[in-house]
N, C-alpha and C positions, 0 to 999 in steps of 0.2 A: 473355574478359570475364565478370564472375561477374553472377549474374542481380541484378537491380535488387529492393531489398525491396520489393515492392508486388507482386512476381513468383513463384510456386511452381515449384518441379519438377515437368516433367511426368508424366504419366500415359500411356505409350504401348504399343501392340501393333502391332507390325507382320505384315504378311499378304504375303507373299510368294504369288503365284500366275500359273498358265501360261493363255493361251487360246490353244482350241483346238491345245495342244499344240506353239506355235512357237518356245519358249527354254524351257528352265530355269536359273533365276538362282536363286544360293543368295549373292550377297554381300548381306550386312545394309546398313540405314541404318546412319549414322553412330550410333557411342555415344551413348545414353543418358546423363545424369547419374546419379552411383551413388546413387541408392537403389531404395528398397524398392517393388518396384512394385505399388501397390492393386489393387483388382478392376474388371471392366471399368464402364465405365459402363454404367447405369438403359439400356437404349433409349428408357422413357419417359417418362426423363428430360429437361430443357431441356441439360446440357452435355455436349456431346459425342449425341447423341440419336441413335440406327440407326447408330450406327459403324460395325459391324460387319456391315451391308447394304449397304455402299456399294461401288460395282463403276464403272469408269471403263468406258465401252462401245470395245469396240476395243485395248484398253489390251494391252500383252503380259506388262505384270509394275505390279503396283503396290504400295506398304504404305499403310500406315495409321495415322495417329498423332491422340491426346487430349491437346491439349497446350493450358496455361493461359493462353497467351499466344502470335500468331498473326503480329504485328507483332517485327520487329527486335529490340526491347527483349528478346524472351525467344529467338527464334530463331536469333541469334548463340549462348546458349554451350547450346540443346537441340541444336543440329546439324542445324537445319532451315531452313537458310540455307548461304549461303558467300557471307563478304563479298568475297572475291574478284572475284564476279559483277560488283558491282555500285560497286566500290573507281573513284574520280577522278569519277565521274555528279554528283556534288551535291554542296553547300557542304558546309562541315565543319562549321557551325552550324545544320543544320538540325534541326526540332524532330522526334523521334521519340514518338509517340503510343505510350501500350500501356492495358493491361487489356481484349482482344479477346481471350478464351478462343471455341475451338474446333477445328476438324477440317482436319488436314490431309493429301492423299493427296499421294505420290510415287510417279512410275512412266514408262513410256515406252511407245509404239507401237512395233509392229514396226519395222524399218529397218534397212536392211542398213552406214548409216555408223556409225562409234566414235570421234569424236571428241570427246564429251562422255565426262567421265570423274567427273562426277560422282557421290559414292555408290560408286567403285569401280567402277560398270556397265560404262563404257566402251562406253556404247550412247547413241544418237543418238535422235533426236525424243522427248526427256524433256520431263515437266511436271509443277507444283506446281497443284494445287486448294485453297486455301483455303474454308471453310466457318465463319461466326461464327456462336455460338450467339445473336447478338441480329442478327440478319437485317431487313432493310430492304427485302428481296426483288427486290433487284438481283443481278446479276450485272456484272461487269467483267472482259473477257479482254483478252490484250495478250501481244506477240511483244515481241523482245528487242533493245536498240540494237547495231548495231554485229554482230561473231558473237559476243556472248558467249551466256552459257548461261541459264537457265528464273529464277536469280534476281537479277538484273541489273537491272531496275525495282523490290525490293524496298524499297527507301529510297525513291524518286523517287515511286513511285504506291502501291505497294501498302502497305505502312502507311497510307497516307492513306485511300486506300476503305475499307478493313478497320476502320478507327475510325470510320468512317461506317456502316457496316454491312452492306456488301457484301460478296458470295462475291466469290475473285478466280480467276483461273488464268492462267499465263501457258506458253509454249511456248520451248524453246531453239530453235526451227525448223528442226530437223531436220538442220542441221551447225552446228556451230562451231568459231571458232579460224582461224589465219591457213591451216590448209589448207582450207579450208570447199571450197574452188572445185573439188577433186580427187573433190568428191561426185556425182554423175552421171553420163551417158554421153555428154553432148552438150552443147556450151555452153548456157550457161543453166539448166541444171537445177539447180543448188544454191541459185539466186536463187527460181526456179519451185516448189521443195520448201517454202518457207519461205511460200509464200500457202496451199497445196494443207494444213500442218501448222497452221495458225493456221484455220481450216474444222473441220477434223478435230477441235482442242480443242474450240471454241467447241460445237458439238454435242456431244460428250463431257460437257464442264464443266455444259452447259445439263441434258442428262439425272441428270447427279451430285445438282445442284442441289434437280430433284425427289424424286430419293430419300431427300435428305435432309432436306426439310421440306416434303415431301407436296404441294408444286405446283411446277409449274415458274416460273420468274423472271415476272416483272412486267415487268423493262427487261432487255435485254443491251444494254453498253455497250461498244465497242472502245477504246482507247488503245493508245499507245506514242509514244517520240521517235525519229528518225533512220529508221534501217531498219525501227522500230516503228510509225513514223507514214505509212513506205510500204506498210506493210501495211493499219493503218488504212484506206487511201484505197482499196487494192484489193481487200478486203474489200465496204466501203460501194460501189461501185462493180460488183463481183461477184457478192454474196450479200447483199444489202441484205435478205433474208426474214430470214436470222440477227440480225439488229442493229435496234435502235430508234435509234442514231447513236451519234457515236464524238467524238473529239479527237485530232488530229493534231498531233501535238510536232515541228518543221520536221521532216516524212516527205521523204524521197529520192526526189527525181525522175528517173523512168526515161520517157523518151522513146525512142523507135527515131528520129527524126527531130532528138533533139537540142532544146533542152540536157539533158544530163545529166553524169553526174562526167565523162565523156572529153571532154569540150567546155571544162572549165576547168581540173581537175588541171594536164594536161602545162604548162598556162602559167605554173600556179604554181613547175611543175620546173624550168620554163627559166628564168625570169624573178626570182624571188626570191634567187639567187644574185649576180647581176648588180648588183640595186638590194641587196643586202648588201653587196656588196663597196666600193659607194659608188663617188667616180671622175666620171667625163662623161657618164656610161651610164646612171645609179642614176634620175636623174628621169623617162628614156625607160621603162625597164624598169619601176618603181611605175605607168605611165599605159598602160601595157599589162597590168601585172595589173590597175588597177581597169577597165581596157575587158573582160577576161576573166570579170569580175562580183566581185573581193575588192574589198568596202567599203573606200570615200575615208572614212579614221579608223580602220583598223582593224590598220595597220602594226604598231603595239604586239604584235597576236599571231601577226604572221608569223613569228616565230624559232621558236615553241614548234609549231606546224604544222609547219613545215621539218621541224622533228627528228622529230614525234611521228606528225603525218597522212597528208600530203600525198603523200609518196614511198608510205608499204605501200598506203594505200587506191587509189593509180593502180593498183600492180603487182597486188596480188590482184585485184583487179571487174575489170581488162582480163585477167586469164588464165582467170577465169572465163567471158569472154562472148567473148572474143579468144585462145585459148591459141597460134595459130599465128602471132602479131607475132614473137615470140622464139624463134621455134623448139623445139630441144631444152631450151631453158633454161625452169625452171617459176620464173613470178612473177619475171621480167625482173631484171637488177642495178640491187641498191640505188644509188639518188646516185649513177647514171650521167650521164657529161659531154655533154649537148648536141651531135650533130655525131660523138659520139666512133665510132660504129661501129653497126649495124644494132642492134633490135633495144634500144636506149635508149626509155625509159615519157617521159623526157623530149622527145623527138621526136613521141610518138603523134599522128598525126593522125587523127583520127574518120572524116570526112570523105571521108579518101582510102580506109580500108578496104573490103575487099570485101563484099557485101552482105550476105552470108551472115552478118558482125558483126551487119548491124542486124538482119535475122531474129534473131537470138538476142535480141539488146533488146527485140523487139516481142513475143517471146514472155509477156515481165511489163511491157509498159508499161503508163502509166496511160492514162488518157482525159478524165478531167474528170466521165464520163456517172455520179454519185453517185445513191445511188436513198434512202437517209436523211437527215438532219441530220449533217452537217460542221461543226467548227470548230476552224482550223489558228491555232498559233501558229507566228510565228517570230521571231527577232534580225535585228536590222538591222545586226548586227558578227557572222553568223555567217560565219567563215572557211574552212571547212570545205566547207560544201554555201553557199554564197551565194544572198542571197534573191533577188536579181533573178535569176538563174538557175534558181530553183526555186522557193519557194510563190507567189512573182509570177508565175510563167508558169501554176502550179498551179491559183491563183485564177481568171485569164484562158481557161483550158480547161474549170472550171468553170460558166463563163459562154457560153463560147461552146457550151457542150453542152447550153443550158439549162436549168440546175441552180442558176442563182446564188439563189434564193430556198432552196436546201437549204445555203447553208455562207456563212457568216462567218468572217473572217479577218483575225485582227490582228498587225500587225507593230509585235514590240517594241522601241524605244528601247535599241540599248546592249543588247541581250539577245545573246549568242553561243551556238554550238555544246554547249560543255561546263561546266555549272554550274560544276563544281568551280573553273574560272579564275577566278570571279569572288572567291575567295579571293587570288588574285593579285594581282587588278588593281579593289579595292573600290573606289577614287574613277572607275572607268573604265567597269563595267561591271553590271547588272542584270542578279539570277537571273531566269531561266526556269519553276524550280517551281512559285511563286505566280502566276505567270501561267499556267501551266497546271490550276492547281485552279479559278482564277476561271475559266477557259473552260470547265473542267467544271460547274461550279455553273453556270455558265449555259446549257450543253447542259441539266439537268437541269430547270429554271428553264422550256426552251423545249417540252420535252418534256410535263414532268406539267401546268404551271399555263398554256401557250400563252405565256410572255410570250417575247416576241421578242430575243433578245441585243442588244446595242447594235448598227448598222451597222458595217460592215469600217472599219476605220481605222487609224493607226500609232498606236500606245498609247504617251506620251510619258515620258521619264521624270521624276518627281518632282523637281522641283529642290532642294534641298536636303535630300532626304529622305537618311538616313544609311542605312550597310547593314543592318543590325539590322531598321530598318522595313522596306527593298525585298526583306525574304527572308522576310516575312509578308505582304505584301499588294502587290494588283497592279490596280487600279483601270482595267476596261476600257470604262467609261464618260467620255465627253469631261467 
């Protein structure tokens, strides 16, 4: 994509550097655009200001880049991005914000996995620090949906803070990719890396912060969706000194006692074939997945689940927390038949395994016990993680830990899993974005000025509002 006129060529130097001696990496950041590259920036000057001081604490390799433009619009063709990251997350009309000149580092923590191959590294626990030269003296950190890699929320959040005027950072948590689960020595540990690496930023990012505008933040604010909003929660629940409060995008509920994905997955495996195939059977089997928690309305997206979710997310998170259900076989067979032979994702029963599974679970479960300001959204057609299975029970744990005065939590109308469908399925379905920037502006709202977010409630959707409007605005007030 060629930069947008309103947008310059960068201005970059990169800094390759070791600490305490534990790698030498010599691959560059991606290419440059070809030109002429000016002299460093002023340090005391306003763009770009102390570049060249700035040191991520812990960090084992980082660069450095002076770049005009900080949001998508300009980091798509400087190579400070990979839409890759963050390609099917969001509508295809969503507005991309730019003219946020400033600082951004690239680098990675030590870590002994290589499945991030971004930049060539081929090194694992990487992360992007944004710095805007017009600061608001926030801070916003956030781990990544799903396994992908460090820019993955770039479209969804981070253009958005960054034209607001916040530093960003976000963490690929320390593995990604469908072998994520092979990272560790013990079940659980690749799930367990991914809070221990989102800690690890957020300190890092907050020190960055001060070097580069001579105080440290004012707010630190956590986000992400999915696996990003499970962080959220155990973050805030964890390390609540780190954070002023956060926003949880339906975060993934890990229970050791259940619900969580193994409690509903396998019924989707067994069951939706059934009610596909139609027949005598198809009504019995719909009323067994909506007992399993997939929303009554929400049939429309079982096919695209079937092929896309349902099946790799069982196999990979049970061979992660489970590798001994299937034996020799790693991440169980794909679209195995019910019945057909030991060792089918479609069979798993939670329940029946040995305890030693739930020990693994309980090593990252949640608790409810939040020690900041909380506020979770979720779809009331998500397919994927269902809310009655999860921010409903989320909410309820928050309550019963007495904490319900720290988190508000609204359930959206028609909101599902992954934005991007709602390009699919416009007369059917409500993005999630704008409903998550209003839960930020109202964390922000509850924060600086006291005013109290609206009461929890299902946020309805607009009737006759057209899609154009529901991808701007998201009204969480009755």
């Amino acid at each position: 994509m060629a930069l947008p006129a309103n947008v310059t060529p960068r201005v970059s130097r990169a800094r390759p550097r070791t600490v305490l001696g534990a790698l030498a990496v010599t691959a560059a950041l991606l290419s440059s655009p070809a030109t002429a590259l000016g002299p460093a920036p002023d340090a005391g000057a306003g763009h770009c200001a102390r570049w060249d001081r700035l040191e991520a604490p812990g960090a084992a390799h980082q660069q450095v880049a002076c770049l005009d433009e900080l949001t998508t619009a300009g980091t798509v063709a400087s190579g400070h991005t990979d839409p890759a990251d963050y390609a099917g997350l969001t509508p295809e009309g969503l507005p991309v914000p730019s003219g946020v000149p400033g600082i951004q580092i690239d680098g990675y923590f030590p870590d002994a996995s290589a499945t991030n191959t971004n930049h060539g590294w081929h090194h694992d626990a990487q992360f992007v620090i944004r710095l805007p030269d017009r600061w608001n003296g926030g801070l916003v950190v956030a781990g990544t949906p799903g396994n992908r890699e460090q820019y993955a929320n770039d479209r969804a959040i981070a253009d958005w803070v960054l034209s607001r005027g916040y530093a960003y950072a976000a963490t690929d948590k320390g593995n990604t990719g469908p072998a994520f689960h092979r990272d560790g020595r013990r079940p659980g540990d690749a799930v367990a890396e991914w809070n221990t690496r989102l800690t690890q930023l957020t300190r890092a990012a907050r020190a960055v912060v001060a070097q580069r505008y001579r105080r440290p933040p004012s707010r630190t604010l956590a986000t992400g969706m999915s696996n990003g909003g499970y962080l959220v929660r155990w973050q805030l629940e964890n390390h609540p000194e780190l954070y002023d409060g956060g926003v949880d995008w339906e975060g993934t509920l890990w229970r050791a006692e259940g619900p969580n994905l193994f409690t509903s997955l396998p019924a989707a495996l067994r069951e939706y074939p059934l009610y596909a195939a139609g027949g005598p059977g198809a009504g019995r089997a719909r009323a067994r997945m909506h007992r399993a928690g997939f929303p009554a309305g929400s049939e429309f997206l079982w096919p695209f689940h079937h092929q896309v979710y349902w099946d790799l997310t069982q196999r990979l998170y049970r061979e992660e927390f489970d590798p001994a259900f299937d034996g020799a076989t790693e991440a169980g067979t794909p679209y195995c038949v019910p019945g057909g032979g030991p060792g089918c994702d479609a069979d798993y029963d939670y329940a029946a395994r040995p305890a030693d599974v739930r020990r693994a679970v309980a090593r990252v479960a949640l608790t409810g016990r939040i020690g900041k300001p909380l506020i979770t959204v979720h779809g009331t057609l998500d397919a994927l993680l269902p809310i009655t299975e999860d921010s409903d029970v989320y909410a309820r744990m928050v309550r019963q830990a007495g904490r319900g005065d720290l988190h508000r939590y609204y359930r959206i109308e028609d909101g599902t899993h992954t934005d991007s469908l709602v390009d699919l399925f416009p007369d059917l379905l409500r993005p999630l974005t704008p409903c998550h920037r209003s839960a930020f502006t109202a964390l922000e709202g509850w924060l600086s000025a006291g005013h109290r977010p609206p009461p929890s409630r299902t946020v309805a959707r607009p009737r006759g509002a057209d899609p154009a409007a529901l991808l701007t605005s998201c009204r969480l007030r009755a």
